[in-house]
FIDREN-575030 format. One record per residue (C-alpha): residue number from 1; residue in three letters; z, y negated, x. Coordinates in steps of 0.02 Angstrom, whole numbers. Layout:
BEGIN
<atom pos="NUM" code="ala" c3="Z" c2="Y" c1="X"/>
...
//
This chain:
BEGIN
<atom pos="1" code="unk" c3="3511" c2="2294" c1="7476"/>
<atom pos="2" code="unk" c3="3500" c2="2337" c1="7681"/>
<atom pos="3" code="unk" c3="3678" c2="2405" c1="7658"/>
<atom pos="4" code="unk" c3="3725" c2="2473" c1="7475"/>
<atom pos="5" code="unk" c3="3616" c2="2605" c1="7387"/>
<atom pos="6" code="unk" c3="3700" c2="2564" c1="7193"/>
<atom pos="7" code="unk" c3="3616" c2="2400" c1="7227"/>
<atom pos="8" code="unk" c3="3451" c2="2457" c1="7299"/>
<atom pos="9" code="unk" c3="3451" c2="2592" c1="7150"/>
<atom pos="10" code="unk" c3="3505" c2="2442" c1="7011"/>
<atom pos="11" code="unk" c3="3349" c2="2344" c1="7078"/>
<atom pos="12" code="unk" c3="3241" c2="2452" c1="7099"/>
<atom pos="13" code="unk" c3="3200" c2="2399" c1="7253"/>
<atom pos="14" code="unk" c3="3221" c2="2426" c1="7463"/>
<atom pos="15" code="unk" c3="3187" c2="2358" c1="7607"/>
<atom pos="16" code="unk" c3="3078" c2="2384" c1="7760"/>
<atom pos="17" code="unk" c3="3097" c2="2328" c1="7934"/>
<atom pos="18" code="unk" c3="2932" c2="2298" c1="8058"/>
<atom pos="19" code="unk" c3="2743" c2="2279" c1="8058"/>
<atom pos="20" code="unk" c3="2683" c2="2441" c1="8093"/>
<atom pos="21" code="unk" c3="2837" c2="2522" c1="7947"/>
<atom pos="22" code="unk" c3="2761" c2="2369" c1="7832"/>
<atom pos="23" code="unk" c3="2584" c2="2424" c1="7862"/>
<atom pos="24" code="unk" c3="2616" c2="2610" c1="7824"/>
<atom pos="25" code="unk" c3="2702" c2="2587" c1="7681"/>
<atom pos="26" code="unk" c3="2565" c2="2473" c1="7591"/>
<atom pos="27" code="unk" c3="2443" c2="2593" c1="7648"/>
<atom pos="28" code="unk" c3="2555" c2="2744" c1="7565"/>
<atom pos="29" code="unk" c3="2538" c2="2647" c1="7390"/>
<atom pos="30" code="unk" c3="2705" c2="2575" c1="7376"/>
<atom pos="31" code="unk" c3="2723" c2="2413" c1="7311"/>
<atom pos="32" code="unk" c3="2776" c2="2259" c1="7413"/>
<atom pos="33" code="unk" c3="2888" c2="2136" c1="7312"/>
<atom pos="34" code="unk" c3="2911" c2="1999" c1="7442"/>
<atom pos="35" code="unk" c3="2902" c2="1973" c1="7618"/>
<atom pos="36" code="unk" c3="3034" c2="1865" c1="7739"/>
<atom pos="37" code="unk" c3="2988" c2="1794" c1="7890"/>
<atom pos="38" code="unk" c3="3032" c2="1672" c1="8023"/>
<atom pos="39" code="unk" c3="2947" c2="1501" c1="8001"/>
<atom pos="40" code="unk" c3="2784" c2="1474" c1="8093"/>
<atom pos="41" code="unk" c3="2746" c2="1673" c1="8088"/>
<atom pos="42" code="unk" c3="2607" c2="1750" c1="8008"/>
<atom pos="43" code="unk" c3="2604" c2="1945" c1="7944"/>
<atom pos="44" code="unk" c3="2460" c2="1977" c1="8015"/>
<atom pos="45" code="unk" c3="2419" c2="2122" c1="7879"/>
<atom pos="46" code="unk" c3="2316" c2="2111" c1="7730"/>
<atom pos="47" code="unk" c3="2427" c2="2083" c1="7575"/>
<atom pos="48" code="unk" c3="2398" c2="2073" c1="7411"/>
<atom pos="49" code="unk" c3="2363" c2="1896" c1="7335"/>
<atom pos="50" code="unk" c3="2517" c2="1813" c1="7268"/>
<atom pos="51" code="unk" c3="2659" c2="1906" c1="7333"/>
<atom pos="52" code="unk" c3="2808" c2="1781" c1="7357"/>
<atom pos="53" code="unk" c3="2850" c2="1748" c1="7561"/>
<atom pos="54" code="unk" c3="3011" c2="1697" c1="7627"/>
<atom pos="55" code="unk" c3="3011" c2="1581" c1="7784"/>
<atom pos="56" code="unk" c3="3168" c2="1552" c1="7858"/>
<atom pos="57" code="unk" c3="3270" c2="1518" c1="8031"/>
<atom pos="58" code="unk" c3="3278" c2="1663" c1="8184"/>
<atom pos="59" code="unk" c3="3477" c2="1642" c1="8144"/>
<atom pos="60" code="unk" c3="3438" c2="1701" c1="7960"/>
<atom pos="61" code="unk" c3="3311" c2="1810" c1="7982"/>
<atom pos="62" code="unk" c3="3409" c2="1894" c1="8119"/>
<atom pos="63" code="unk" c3="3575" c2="1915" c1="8010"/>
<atom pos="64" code="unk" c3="3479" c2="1973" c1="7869"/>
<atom pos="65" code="unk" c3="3372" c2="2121" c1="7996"/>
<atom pos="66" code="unk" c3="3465" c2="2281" c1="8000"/>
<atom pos="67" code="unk" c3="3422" c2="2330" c1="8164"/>
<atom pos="68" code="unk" c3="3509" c2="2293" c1="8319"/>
<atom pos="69" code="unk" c3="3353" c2="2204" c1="8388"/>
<atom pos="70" code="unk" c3="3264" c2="2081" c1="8251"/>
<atom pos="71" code="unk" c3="3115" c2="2163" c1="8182"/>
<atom pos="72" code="unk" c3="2950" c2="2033" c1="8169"/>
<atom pos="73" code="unk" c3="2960" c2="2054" c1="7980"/>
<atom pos="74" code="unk" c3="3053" c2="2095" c1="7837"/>
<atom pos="75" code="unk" c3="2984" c2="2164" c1="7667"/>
<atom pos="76" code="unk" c3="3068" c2="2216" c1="7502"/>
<atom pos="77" code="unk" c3="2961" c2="2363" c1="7394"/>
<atom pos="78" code="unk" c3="2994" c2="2429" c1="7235"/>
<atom pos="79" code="unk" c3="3075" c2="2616" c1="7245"/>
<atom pos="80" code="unk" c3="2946" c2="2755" c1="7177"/>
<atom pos="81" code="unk" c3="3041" c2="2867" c1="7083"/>
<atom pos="82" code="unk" c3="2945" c2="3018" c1="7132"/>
<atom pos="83" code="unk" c3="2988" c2="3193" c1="7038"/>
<atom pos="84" code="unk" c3="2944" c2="3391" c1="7092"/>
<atom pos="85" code="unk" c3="2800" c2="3384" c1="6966"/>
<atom pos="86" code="unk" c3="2700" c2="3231" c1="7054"/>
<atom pos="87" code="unk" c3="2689" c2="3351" c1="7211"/>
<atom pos="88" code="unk" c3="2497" c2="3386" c1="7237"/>
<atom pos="89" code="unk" c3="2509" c2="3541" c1="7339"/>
<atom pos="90" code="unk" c3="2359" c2="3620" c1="7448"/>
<atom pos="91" code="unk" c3="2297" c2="3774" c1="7451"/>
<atom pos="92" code="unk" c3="2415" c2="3847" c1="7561"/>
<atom pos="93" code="unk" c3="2581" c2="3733" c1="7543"/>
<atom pos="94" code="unk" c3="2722" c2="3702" c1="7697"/>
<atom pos="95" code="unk" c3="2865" c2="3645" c1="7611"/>
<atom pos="96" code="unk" c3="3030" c2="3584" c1="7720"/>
<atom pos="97" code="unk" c3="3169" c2="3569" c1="7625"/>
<atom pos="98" code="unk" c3="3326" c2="3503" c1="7680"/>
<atom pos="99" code="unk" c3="3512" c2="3535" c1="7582"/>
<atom pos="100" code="unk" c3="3666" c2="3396" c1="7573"/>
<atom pos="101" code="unk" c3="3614" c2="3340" c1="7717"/>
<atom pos="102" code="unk" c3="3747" c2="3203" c1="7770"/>
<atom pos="103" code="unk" c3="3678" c2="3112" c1="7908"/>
<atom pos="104" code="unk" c3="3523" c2="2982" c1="7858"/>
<atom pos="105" code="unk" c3="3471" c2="2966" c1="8060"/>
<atom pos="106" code="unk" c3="3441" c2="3182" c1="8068"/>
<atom pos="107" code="unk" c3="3341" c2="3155" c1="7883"/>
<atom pos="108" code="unk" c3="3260" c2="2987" c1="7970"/>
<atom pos="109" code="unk" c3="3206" c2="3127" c1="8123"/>
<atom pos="110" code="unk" c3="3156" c2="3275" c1="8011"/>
<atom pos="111" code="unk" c3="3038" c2="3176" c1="7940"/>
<atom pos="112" code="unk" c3="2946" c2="3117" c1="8071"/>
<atom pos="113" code="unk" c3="2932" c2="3291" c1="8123"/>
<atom pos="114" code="unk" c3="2878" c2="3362" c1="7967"/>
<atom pos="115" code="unk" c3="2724" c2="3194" c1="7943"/>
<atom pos="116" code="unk" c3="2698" c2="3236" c1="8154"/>
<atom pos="117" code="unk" c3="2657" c2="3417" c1="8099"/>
<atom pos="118" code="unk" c3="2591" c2="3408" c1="7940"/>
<atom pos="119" code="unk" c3="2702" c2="3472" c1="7818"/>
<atom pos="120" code="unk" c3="2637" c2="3464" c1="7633"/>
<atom pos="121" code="unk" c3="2818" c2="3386" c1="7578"/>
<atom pos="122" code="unk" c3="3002" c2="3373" c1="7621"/>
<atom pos="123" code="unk" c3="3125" c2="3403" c1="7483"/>
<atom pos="124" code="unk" c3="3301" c2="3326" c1="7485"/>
<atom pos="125" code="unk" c3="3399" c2="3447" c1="7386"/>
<atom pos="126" code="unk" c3="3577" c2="3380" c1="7334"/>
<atom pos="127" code="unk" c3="3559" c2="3246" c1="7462"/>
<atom pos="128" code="unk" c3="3739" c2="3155" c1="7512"/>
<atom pos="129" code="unk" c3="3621" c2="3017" c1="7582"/>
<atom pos="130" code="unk" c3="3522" c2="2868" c1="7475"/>
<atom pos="131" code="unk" c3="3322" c2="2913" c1="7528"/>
<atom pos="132" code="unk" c3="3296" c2="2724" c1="7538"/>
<atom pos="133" code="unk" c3="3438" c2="2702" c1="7684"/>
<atom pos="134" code="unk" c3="3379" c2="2595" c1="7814"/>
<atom pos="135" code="unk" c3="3436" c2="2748" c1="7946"/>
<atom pos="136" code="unk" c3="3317" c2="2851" c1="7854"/>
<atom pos="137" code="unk" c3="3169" c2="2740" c1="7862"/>
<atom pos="138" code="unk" c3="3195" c2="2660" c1="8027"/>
<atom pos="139" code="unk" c3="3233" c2="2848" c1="8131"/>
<atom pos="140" code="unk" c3="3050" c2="2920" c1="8018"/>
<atom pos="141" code="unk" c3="2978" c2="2775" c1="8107"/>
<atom pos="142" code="unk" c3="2859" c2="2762" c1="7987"/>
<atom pos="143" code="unk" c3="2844" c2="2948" c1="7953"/>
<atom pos="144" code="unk" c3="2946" c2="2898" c1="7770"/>
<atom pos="145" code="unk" c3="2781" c2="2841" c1="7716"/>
<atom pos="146" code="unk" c3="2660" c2="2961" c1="7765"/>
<atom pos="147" code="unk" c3="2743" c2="3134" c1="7684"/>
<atom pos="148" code="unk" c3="2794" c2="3155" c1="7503"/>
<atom pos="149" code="unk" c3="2999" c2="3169" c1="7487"/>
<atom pos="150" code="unk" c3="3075" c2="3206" c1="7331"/>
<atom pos="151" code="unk" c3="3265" c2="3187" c1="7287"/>
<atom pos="152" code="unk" c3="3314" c2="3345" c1="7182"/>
<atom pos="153" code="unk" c3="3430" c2="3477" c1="7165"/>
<atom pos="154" code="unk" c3="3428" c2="3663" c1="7232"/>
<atom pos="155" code="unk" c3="3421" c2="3732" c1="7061"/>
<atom pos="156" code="unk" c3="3260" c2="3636" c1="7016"/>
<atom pos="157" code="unk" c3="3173" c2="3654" c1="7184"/>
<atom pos="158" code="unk" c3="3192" c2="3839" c1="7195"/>
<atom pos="159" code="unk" c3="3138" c2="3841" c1="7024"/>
<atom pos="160" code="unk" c3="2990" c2="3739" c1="7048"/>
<atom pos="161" code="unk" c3="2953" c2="3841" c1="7214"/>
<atom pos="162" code="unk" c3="2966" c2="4005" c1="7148"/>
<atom pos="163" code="unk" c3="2850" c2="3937" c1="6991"/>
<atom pos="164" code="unk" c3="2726" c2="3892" c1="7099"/>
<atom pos="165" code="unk" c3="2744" c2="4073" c1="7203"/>
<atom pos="166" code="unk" c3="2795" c2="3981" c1="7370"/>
<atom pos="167" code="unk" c3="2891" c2="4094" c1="7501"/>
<atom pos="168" code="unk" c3="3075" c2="4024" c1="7508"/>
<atom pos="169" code="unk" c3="3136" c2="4037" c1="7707"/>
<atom pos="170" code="unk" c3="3310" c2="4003" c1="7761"/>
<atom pos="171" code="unk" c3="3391" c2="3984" c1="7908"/>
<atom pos="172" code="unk" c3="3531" c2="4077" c1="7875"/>
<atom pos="173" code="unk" c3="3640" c2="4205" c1="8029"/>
<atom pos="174" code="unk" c3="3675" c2="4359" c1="7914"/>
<atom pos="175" code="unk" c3="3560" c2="4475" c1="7879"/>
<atom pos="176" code="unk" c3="3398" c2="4385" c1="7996"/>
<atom pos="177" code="unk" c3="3271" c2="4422" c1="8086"/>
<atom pos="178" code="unk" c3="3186" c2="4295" c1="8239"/>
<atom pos="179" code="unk" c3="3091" c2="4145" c1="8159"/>
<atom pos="180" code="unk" c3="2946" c2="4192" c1="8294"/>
<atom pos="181" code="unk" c3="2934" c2="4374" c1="8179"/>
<atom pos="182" code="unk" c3="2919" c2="4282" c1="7989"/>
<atom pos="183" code="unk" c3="2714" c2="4265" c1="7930"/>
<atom pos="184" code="unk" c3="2708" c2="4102" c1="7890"/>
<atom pos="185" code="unk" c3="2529" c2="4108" c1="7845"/>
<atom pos="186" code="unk" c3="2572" c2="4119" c1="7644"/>
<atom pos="187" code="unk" c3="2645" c2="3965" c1="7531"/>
<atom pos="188" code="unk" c3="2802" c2="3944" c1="7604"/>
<atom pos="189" code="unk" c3="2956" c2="3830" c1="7624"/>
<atom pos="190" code="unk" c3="3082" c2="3815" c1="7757"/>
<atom pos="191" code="unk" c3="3262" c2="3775" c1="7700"/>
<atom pos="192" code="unk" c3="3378" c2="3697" c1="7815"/>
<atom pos="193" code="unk" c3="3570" c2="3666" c1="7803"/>
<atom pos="194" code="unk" c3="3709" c2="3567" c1="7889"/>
<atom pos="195" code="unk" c3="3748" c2="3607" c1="8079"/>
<atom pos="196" code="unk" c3="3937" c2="3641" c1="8022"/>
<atom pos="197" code="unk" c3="3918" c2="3754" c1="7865"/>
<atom pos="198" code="unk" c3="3731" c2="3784" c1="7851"/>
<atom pos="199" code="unk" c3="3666" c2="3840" c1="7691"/>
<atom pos="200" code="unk" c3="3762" c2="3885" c1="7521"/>
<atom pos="201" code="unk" c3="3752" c2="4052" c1="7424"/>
<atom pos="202" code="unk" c3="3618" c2="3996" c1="7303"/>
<atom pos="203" code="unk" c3="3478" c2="3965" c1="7432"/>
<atom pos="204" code="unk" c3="3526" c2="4131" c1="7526"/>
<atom pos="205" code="unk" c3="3528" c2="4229" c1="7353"/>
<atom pos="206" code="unk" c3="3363" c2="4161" c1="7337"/>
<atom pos="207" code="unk" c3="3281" c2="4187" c1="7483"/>
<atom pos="208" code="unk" c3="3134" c2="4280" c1="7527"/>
<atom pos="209" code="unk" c3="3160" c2="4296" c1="7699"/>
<atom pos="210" code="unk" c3="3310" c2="4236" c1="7819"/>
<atom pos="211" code="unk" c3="3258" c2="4185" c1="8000"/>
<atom pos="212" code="unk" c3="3364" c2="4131" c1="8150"/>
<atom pos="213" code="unk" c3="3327" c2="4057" c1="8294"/>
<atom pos="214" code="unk" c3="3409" c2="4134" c1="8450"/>
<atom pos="215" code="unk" c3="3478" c2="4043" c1="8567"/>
<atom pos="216" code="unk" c3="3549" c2="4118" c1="8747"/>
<atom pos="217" code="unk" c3="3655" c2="3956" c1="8811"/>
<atom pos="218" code="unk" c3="3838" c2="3936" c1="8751"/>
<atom pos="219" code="unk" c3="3785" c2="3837" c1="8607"/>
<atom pos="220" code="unk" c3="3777" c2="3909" c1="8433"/>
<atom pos="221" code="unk" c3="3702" c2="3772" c1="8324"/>
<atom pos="222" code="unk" c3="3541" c2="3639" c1="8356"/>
<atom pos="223" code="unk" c3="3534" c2="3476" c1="8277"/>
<atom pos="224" code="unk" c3="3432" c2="3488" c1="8099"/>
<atom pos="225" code="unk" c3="3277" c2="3387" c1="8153"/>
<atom pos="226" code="unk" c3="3267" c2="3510" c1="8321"/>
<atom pos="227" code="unk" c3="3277" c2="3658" c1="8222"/>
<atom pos="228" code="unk" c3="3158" c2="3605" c1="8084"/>
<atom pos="229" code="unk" c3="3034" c2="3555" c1="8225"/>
<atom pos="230" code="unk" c3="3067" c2="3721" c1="8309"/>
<atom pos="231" code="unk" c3="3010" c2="3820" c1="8136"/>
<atom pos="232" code="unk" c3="2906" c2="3717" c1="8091"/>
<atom pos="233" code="unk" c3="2790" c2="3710" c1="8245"/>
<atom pos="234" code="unk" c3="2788" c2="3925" c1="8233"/>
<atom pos="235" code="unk" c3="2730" c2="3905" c1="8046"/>
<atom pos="236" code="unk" c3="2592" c2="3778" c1="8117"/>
<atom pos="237" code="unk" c3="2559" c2="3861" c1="8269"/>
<atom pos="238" code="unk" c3="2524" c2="4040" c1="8159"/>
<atom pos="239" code="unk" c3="2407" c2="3964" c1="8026"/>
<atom pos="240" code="unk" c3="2292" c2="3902" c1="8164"/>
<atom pos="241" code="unk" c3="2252" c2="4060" c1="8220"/>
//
């Protein structure tokens, strides 16, 4: 389950590395399974009565831990299967959402941003990663747990964001104007692509506003969870005024 997502989707289930990643993601709701552990530890968190523990060897417990150094404990949760239409939105909705995205470590990142800055939601439009990777979870460090992200397609979300009258964003080169000049006071969502092709037609064909970042080095592209932090902060930074 730590490495294939067909299995982790069959199941229904993934796993989780670490106390404090544990901790958040019982407090988020999600539903622990099991637990593993090395004989003689104790979780030190409150669980719920009944839920079947795992004691084993460091050697097993430290070829079954995905990371590089052994976490202190090991759960397995059950997968929410979370759609557009569960979103409770505030008032006044940010919205990141990324598309076919390829690396799970820059996903992992944006969302610790995005729960760091308090974004309403991230939305993983045709994704080319499982959400449930352990890269995902382990680079959010913990941040997985306390934002909404929903798996979808572009056609839905910009469906379900124009339904719901939220200002689409891209970052997109043609026809921009400087992130630092967009109003981000209004509903809006910020729609980030790859580093090597950025974003396709449909999102810019849909757009209500395109924004670039400029950049005076020789460097003409920022890693996705350095750009979404860079927008993001403006949008947080204007609604505080």
């Amino acid at each position: 389950m730590q490495q294939k997502a067909k299995l982790r989707r069959q199941e229904g289930v993934f796993v989780v590395e670490g106390r404090r990643e544990v901790e958040r993601a019982l407090l988020s709701g999600f539903v622990l399974e099991e637990i593993w552990l090395v004989v003689g530890d104790e979780p030190n968190l409150r669980l719920p009565e009944r839920i079947h523990r795992i004691s084993c060897t460091n050697a097993v417990f430290e070829k079954i831990t995905y990371r590089e150094s052994a976490a202190d404990l090991l759960a397995v949760f059950k997968i929410k299967n979370q759609i557009l239409e569960d979103l409770s939105l505030s008032e006044n909705p940010l919205i990141v959402v990324l598309e076919a995205i390829e690396k799970p470590g820059n996903i992992g990142a944006v969302l610790r941003t995005c729960n760091a800055l308090g974004a309403d939601a991230v939305l993983l439009c045709d994704s080319l990663v499982d959400l449930y990777n352990p890269n995902v979870l382990r680079n959010s460090l913990g941040g997985f747990f306390g934002i909404p992200v929903i798996s979808t397609t572009s056609e839905e979300a910009i469906s379900f964001l124009k339904r719901n009258k939220i200002e689409i964003v891209t970052t997109h080169l043609e026809a921009s104007i400087d992130y630092l000049d967009v109003d981000f006071t209004y509903p809006t969502a910020i729609v980030l692509g790859t580093e090597a092709t950025g974003l396709t037609d449909l999102w810019v064909k849909n757009t209500s506003q395109n924004a670039i970042i400029e950049m005076g080095g020789v460097v003409d592209s920022l890693n996705i969870s350095v750009a979404a932090a860079i927008v993001l902060s403006e949008a947080v930074r204007q609604r505080k005024r």
